[in-house]
Every structure is written in C-alpha cells, then in structure tokens.
Biopython code that builds the backbone (N, CA, C, O; Angstrom):
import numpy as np
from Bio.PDB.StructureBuilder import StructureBuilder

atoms = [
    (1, "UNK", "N", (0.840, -1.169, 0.000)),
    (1, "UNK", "CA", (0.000, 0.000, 0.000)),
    (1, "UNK", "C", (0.891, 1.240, 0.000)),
    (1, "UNK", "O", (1.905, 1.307, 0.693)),
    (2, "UNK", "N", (0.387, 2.419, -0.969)),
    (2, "UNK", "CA", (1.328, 3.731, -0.626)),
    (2, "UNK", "C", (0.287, 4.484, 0.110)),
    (2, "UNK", "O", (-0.921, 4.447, -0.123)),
    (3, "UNK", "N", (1.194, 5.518, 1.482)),
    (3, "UNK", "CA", (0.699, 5.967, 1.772)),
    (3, "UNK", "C", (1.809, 7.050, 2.870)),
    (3, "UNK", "O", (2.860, 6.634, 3.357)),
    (4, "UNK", "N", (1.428, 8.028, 3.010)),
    (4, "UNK", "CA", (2.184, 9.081, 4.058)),
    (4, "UNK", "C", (2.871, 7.978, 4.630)),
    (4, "UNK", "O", (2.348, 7.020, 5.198)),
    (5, "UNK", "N", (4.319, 8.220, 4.403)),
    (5, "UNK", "CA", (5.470, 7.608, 5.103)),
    (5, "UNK", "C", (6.204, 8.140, 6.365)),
    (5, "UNK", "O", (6.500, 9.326, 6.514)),
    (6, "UNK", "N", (6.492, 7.068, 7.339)),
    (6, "UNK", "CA", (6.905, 7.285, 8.251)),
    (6, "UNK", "C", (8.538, 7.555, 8.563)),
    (6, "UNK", "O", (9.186, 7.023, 7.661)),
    (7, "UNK", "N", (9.471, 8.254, 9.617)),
    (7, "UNK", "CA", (10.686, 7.497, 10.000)),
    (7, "UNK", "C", (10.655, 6.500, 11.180)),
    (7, "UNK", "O", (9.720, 6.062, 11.851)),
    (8, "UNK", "N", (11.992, 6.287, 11.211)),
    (8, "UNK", "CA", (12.003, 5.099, 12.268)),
    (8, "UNK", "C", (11.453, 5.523, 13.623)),
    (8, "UNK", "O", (11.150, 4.701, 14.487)),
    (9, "UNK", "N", (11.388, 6.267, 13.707)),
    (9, "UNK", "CA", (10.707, 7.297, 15.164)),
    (9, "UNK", "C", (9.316, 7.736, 15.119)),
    (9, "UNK", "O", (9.017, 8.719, 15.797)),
    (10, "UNK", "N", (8.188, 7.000, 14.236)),
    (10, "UNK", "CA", (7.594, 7.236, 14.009)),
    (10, "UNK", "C", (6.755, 9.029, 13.790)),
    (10, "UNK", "O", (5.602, 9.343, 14.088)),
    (11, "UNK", "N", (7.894, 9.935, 13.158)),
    (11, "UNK", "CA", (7.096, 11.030, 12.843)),
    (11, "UNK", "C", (7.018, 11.022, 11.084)),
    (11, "UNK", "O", (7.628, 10.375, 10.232)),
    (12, "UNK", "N", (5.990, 12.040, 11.024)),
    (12, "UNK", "CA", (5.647, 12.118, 9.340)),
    (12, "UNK", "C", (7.634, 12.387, 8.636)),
    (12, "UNK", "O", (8.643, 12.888, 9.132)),
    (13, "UNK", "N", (7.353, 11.811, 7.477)),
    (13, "UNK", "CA", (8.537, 12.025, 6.354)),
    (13, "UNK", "C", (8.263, 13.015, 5.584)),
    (13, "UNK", "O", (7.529, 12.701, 4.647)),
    (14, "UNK", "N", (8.619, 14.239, 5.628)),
    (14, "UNK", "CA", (8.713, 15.671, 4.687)),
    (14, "UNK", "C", (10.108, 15.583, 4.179)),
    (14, "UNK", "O", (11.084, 14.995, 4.643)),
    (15, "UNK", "N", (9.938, 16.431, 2.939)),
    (15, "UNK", "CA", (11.225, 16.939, 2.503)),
    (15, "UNK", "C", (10.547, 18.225, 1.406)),
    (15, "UNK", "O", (9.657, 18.149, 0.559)),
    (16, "UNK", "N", (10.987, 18.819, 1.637)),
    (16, "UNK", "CA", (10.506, 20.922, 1.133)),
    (16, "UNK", "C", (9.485, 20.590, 1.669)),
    (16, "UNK", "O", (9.011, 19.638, 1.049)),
    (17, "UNK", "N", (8.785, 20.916, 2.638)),
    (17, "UNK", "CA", (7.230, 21.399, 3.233)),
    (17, "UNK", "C", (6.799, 19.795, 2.838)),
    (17, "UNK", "O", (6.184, 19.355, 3.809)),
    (18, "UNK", "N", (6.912, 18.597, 1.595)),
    (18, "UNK", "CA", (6.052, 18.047, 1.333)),
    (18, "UNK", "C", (6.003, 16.748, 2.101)),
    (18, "UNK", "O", (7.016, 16.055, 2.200)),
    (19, "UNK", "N", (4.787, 16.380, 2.680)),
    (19, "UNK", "CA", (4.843, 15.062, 2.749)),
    (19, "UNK", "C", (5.371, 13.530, 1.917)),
    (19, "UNK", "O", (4.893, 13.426, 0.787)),
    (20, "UNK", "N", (6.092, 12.615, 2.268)),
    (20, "UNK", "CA", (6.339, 11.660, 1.555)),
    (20, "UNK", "C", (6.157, 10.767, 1.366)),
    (20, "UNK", "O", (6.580, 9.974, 2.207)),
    (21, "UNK", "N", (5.158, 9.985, -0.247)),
    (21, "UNK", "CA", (4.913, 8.658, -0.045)),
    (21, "UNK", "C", (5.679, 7.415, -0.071)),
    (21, "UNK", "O", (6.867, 7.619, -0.319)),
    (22, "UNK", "N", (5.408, 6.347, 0.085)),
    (22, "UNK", "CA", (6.191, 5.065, -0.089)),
    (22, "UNK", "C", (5.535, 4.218, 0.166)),
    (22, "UNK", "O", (4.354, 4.487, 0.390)),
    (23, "UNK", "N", (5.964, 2.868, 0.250)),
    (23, "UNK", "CA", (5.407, 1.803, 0.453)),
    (23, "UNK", "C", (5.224, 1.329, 2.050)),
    (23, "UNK", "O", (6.224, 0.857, 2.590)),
    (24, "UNK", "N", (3.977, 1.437, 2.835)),
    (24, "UNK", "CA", (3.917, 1.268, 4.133)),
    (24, "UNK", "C", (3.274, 0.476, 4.580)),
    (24, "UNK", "O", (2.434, 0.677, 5.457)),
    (25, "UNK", "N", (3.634, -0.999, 3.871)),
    (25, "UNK", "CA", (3.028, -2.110, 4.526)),
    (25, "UNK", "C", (3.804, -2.117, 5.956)),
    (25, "UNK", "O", (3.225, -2.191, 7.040)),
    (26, "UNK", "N", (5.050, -2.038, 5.798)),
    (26, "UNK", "CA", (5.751, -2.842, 7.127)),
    (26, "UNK", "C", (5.825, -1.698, 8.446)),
    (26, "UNK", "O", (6.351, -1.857, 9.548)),
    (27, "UNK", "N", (5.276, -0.792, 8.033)),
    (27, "UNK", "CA", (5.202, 0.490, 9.148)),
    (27, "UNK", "C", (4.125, 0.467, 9.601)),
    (27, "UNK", "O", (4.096, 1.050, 10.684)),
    (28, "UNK", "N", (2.902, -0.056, 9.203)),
    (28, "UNK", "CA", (1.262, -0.326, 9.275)),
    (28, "UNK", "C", (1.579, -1.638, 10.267)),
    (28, "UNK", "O", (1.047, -1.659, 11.376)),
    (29, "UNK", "N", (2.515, -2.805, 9.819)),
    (29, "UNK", "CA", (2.108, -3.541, 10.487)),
    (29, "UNK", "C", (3.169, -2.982, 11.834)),
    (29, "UNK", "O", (2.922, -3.312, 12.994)),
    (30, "UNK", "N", (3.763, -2.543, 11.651)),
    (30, "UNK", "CA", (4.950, -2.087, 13.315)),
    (30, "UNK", "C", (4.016, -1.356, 14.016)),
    (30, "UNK", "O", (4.392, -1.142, 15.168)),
    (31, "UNK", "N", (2.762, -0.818, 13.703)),
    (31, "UNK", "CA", (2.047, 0.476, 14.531)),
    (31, "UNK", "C", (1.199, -0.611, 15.074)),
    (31, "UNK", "O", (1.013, -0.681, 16.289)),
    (32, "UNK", "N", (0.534, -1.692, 14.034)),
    (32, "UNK", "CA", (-0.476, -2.319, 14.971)),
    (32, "UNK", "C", (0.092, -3.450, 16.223)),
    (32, "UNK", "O", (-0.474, -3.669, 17.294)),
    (33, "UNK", "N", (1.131, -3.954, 15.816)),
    (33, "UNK", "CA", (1.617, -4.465, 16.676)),
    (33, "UNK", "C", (1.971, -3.861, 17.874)),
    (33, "UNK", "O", (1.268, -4.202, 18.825)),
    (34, "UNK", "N", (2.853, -3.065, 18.106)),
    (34, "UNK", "CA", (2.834, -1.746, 18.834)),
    (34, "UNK", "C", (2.035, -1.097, 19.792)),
    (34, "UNK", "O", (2.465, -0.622, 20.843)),
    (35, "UNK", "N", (0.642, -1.083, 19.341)),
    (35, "UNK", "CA", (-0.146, -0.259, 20.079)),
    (35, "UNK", "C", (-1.336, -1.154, 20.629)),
    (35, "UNK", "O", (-1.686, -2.255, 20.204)),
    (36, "UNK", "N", (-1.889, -0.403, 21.702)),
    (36, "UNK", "CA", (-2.539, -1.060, 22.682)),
    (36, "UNK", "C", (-4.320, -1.639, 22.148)),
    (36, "UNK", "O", (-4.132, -1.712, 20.933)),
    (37, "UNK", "N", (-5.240, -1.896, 22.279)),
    (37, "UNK", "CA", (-6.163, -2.223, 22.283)),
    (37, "UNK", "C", (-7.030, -0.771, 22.726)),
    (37, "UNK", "O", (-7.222, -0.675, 23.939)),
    (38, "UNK", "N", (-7.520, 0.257, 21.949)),
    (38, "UNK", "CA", (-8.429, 1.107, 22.661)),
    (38, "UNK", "C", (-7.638, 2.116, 21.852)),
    (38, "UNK", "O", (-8.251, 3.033, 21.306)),
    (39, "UNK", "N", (-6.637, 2.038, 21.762)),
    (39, "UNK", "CA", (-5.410, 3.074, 21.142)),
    (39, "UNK", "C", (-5.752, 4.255, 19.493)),
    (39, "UNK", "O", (-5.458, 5.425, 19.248)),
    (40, "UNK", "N", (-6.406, 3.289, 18.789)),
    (40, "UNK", "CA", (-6.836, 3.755, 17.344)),
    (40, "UNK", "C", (-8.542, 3.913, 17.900)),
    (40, "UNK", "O", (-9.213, 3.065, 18.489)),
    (41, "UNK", "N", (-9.003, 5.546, 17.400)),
    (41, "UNK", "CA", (-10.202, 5.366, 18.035)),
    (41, "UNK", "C", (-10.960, 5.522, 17.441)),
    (41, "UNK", "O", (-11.916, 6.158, 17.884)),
    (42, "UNK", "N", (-10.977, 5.023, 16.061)),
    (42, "UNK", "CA", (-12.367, 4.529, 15.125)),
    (42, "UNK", "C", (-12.560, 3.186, 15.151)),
    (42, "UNK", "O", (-13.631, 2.597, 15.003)),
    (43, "UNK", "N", (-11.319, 2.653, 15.376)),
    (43, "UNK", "CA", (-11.044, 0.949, 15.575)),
    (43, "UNK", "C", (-10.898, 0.802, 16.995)),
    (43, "UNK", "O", (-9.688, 0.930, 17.185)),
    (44, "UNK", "N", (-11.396, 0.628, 17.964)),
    (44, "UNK", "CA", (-10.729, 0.751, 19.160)),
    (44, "UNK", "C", (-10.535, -1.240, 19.387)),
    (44, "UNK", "O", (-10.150, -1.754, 20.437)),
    (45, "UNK", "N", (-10.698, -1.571, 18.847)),
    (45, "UNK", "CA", (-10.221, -3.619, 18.691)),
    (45, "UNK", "C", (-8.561, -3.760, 18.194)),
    (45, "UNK", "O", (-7.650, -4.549, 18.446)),
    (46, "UNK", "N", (-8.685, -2.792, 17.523)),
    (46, "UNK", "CA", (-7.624, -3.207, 16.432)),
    (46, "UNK", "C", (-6.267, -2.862, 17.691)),
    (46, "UNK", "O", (-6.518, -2.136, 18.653)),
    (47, "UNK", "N", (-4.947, -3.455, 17.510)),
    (47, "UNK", "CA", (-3.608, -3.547, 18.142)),
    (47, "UNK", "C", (-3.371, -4.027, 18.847)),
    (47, "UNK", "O", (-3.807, -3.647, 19.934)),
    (48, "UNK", "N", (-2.412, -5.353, 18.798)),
    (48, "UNK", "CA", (-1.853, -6.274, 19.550)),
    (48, "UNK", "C", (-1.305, -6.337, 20.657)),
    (48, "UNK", "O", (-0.803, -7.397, 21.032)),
    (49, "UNK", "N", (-1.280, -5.052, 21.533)),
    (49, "UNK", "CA", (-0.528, -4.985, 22.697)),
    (49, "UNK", "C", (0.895, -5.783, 22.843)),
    (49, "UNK", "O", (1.026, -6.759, 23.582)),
    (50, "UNK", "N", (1.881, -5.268, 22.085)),
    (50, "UNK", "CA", (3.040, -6.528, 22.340)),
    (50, "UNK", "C", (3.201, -6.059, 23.718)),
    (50, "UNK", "O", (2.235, -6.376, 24.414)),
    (51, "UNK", "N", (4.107, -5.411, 24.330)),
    (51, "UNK", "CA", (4.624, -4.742, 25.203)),
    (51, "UNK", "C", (3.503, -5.483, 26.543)),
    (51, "UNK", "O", (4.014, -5.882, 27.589)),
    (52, "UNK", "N", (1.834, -5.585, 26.284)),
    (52, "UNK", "CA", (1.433, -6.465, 27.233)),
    (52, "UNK", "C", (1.453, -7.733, 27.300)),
    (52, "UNK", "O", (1.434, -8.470, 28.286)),
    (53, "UNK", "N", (1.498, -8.002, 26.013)),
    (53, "UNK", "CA", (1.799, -9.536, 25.854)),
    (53, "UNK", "C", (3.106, -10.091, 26.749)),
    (53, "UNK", "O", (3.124, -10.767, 27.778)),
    (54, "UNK", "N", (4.149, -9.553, 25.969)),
    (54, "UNK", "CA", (5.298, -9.890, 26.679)),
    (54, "UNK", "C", (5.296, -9.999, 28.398)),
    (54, "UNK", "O", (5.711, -11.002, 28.979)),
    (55, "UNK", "N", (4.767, -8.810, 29.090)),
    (55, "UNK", "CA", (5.096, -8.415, 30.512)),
    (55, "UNK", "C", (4.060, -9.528, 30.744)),
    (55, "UNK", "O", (4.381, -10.013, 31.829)),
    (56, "UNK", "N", (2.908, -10.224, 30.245)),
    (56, "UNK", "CA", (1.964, -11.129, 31.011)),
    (56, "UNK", "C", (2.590, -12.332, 30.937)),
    (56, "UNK", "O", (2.317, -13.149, 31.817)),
    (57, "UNK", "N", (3.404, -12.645, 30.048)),
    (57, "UNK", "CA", (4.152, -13.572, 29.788)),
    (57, "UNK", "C", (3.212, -14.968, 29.117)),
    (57, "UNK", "O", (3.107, -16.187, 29.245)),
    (58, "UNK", "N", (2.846, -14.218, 28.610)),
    (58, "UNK", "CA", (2.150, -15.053, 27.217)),
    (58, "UNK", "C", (3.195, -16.366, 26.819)),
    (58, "UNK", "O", (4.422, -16.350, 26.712)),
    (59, "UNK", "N", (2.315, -17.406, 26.658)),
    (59, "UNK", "CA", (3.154, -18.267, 25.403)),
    (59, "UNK", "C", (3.409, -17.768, 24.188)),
    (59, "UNK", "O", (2.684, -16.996, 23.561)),
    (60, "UNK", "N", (4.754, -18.345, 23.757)),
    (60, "UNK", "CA", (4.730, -17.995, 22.213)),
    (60, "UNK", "C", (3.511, -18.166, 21.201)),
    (60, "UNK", "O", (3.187, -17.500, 20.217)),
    (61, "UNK", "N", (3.034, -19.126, 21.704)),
    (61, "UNK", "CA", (1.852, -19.503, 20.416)),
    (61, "UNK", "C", (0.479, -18.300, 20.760)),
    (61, "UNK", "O", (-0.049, -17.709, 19.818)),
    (62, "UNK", "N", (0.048, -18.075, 22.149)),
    (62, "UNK", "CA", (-0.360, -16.822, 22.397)),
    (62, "UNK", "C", (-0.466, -15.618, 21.740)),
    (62, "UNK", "O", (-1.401, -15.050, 21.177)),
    (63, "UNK", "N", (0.863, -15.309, 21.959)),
    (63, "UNK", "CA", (1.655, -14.335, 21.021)),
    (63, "UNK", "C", (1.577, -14.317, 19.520)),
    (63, "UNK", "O", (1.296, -13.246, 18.981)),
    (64, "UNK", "N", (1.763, -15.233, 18.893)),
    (64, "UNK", "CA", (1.719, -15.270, 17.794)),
    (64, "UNK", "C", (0.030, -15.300, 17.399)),
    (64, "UNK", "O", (-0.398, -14.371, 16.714)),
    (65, "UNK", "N", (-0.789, -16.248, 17.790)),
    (65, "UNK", "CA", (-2.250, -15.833, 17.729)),
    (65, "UNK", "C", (-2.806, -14.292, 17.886)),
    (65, "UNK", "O", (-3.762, -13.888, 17.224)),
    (66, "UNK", "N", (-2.279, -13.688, 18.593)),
    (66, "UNK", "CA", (-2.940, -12.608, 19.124)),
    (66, "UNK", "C", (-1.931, -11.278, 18.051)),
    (66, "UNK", "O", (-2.386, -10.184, 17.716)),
    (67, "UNK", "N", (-0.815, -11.701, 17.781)),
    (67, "UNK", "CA", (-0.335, -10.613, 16.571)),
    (67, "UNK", "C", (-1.055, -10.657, 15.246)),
    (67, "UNK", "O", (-1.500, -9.669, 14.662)),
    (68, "UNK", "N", (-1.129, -12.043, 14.791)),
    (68, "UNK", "CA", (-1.870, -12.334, 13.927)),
    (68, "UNK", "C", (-2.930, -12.382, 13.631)),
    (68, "UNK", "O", (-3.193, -12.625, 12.453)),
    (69, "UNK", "N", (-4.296, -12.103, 14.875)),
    (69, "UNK", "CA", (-5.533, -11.538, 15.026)),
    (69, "UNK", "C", (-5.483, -10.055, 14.701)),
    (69, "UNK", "O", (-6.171, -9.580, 13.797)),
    (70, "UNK", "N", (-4.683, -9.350, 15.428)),
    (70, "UNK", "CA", (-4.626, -7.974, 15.260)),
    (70, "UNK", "C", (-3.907, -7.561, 13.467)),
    (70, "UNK", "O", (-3.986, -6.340, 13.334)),
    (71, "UNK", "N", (-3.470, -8.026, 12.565)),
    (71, "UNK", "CA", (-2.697, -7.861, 11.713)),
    (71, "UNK", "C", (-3.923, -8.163, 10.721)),
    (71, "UNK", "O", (-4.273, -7.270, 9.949)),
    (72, "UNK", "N", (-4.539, -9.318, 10.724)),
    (72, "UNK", "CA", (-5.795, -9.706, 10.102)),
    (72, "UNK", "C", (-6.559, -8.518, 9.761)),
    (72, "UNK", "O", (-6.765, -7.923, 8.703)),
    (73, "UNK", "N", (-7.080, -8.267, 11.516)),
    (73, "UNK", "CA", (-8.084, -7.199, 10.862)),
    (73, "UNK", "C", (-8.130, -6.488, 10.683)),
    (73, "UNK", "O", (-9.158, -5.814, 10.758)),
    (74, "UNK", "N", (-6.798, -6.019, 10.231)),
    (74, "UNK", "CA", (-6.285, -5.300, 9.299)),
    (74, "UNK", "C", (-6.412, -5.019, 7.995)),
    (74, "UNK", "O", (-6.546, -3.991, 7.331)),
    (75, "UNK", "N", (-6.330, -6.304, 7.756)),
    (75, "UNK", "CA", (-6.369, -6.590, 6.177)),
    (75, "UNK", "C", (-4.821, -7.285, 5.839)),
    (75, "UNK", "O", (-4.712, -7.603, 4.655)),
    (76, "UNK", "N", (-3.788, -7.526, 6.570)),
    (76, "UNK", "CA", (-2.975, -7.852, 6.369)),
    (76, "UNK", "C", (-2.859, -9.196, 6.617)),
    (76, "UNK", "O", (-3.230, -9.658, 7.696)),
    (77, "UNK", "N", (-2.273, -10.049, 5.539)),
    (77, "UNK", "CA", (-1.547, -11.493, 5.790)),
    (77, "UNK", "C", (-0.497, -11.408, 5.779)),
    (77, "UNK", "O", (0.215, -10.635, 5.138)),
    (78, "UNK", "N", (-0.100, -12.621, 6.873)),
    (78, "UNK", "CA", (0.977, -12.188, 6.997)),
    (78, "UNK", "C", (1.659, -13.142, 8.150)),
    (78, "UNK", "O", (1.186, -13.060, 9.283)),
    (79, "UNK", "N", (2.845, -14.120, 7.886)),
    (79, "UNK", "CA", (3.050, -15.337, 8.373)),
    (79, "UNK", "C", (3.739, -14.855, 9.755)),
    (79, "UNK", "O", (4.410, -13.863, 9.470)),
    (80, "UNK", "N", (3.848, -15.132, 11.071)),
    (80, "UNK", "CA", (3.997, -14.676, 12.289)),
    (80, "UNK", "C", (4.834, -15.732, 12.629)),
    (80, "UNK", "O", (4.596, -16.857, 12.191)),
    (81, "UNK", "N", (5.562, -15.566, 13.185)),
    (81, "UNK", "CA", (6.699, -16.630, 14.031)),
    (81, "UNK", "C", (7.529, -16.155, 14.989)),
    (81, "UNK", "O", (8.091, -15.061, 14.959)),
    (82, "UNK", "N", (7.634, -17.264, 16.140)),
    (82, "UNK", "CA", (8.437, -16.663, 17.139)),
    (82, "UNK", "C", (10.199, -17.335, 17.438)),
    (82, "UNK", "O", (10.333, -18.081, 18.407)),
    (83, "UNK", "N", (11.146, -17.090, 16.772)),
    (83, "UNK", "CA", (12.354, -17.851, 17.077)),
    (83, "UNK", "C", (13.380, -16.863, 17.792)),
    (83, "UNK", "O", (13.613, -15.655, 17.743)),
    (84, "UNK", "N", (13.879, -17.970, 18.484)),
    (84, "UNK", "CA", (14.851, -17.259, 19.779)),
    (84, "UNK", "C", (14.186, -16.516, 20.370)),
    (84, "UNK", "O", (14.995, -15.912, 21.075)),
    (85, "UNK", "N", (13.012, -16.053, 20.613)),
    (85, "UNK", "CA", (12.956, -15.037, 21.160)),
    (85, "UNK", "C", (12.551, -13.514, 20.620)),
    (85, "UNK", "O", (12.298, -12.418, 21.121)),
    (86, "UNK", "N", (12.660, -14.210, 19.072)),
    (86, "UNK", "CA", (12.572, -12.928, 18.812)),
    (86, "UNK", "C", (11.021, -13.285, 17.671)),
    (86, "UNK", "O", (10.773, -14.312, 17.040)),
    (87, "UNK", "N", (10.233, -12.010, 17.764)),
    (87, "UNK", "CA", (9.278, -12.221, 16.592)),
    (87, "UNK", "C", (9.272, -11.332, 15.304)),
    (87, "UNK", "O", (9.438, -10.127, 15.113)),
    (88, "UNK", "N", (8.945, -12.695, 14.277)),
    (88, "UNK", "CA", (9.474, -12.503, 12.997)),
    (88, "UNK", "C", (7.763, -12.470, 12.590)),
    (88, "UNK", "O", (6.887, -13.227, 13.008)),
    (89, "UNK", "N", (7.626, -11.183, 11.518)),
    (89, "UNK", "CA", (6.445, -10.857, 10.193)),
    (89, "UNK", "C", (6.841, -10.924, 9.409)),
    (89, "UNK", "O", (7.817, -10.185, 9.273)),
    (90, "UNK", "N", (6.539, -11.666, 8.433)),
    (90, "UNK", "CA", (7.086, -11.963, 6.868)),
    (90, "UNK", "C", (5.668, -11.584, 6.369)),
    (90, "UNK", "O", (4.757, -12.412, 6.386)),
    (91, "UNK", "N", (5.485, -10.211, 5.890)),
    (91, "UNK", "CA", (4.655, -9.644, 4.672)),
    (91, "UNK", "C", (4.201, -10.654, 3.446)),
    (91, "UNK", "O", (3.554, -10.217, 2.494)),
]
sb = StructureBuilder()
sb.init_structure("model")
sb.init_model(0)
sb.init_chain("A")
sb.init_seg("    ")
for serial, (resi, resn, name, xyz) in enumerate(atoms, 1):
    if name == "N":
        sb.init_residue(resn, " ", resi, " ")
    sb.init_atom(name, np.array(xyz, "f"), 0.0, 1.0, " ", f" {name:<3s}", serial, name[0])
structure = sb.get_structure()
C-alpha cells in the first residue's frame, strides 16, 4: 500500500514542506503491533498490545495468535513466528 510515510521514530517524512509517499506495509504492520487495544479510536479492537503480551508472559503460540488476530483485521496477511525469542512478520 502507498501511503504518508513514516521514520524510524515514528514522525511524518517531509522533505521541502512536502509530505512523503512510499510503500507502508511494514510500518502499518509495526504500529499495529505496537499499540494497545483502545489506542486507534475509530477501531478501538484493532492492536496487539506486544509490550502487554510480553510483561503477562504469554506463550509464544499466544503471542503469535494474538499478533496475527490484530494484523488480520487489518487486512494484512501475513506469516507470524516466534524464534529465539525474537518475533518474525514476513509480509
């Protein structure tokens, strides 16, 4: 999807006054993952709470269900996996 692009710090991307597009699948899915449940407030369902996930100490498979619920209803597919420790989205 193109759409108003982000930086890694999540503020808008300008360059001369203009906003900048690009491709923002993988910044769409870093925000929903990211953010809390209640957080987006036309969607207030939508975002995976990692940050609670983690501290409740979720199972991996938990985790991965519950990223992949939130990513869904989205509109995004999108294969979820948890190795070492670390979690992997493959777009």
């Amino acid at each position: 999807m193109k759409a108003i692009s982000l930086d890694t710090n999540y503020d808008l991307q300008a360059q001369n006054g203009t906003l900048l597009l690009g491709i923002t699948d993988e910044q769409n899915a870093a925000l929903i993952v990211n953010t809390e449940k209640g957080e987006w407030k036309e969607h207030p369902q939508m975002g995976a709470g990692l940050r609670h996930l983690i501290k409740t100490q979720n199972t991996d498979r938990e985790i991965i269900r519950q990223v992949s619920v939130a990513l869904t209803f989205d509109g995004i597919n999108a294969a979820v996996t948890i190795e070492n420790g670390k979690l992997n989205i493959s777009l």
